[in-house]
N, C-alpha and C positions, 0 to 999 in steps of 0.2 A: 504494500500500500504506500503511496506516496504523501509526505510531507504538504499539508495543507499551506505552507507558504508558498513552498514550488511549485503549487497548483494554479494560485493566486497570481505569481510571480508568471506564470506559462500561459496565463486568461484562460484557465482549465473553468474557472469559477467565474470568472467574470470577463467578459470578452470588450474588452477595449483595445479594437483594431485600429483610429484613426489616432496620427498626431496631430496636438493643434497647433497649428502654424502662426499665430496671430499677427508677429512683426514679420514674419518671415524668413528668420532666423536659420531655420531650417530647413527652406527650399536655398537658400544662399550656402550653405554649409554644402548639401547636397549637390548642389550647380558644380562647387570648386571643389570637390573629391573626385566628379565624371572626368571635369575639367583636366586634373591632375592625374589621373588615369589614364585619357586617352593620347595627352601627354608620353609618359612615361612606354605607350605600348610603343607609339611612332619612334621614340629615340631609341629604342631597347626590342624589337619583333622578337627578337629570338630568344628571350627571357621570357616570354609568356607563362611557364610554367614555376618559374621562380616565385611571379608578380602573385598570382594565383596563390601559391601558398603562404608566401607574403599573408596575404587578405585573408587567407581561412585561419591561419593561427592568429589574427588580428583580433578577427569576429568571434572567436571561439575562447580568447581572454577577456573581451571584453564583454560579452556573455556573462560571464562567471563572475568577474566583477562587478557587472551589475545585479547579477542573481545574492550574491553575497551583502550589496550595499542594501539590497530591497529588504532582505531579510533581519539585518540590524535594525534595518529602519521601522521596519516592523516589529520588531522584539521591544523598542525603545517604548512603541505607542503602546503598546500593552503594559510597560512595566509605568507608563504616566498614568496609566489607566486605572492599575493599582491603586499605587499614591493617592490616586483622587479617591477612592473609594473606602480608603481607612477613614475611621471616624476624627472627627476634629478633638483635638484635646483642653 
């Protein structure tokens, strides 16, 4: 059975597929990563398989790092949660 944060954490529980973009932050982030990519394929063709693993072990620490920071982050609001919930003295 799996860990109800890594459920949480996977939208196993709650499905929030869209980011919000509101300044646009994040399609400008996104532009200049393509940007820098299709870069890097033109000066370098014959590394394609470098670049590639490059970007999977990229995605695949940055993954776990955010799996890991979610999960803190969640431990924290539960442990305020507590707190709040002992009696006042």
């Amino acid at each position: 059975m799996r860990n109800i944060l890594d459920e949480l954490y996977d939208y196993d529980l709650f499905h929030l597929t869209e980011i919000e973009d509101t300044d646009g932050a994040y399609k400008a982030a996104l532009d200049r990563l393509v940007k820098a990519e299709t870069e890097l394929k033109k000066a370098y063709p014959d590394n394609d398989k470098i670049l590639d693993e490059y970007q999977s072990a990229d995605i695949e620490l940055h993954n776990l790092s955010n799996r890991n920071e979610f999960r803190k982050g969640f431990k924290v609001g539960a442990q305020l949660v507590l707190e709040m919930i002992k009696p006042i003295k």
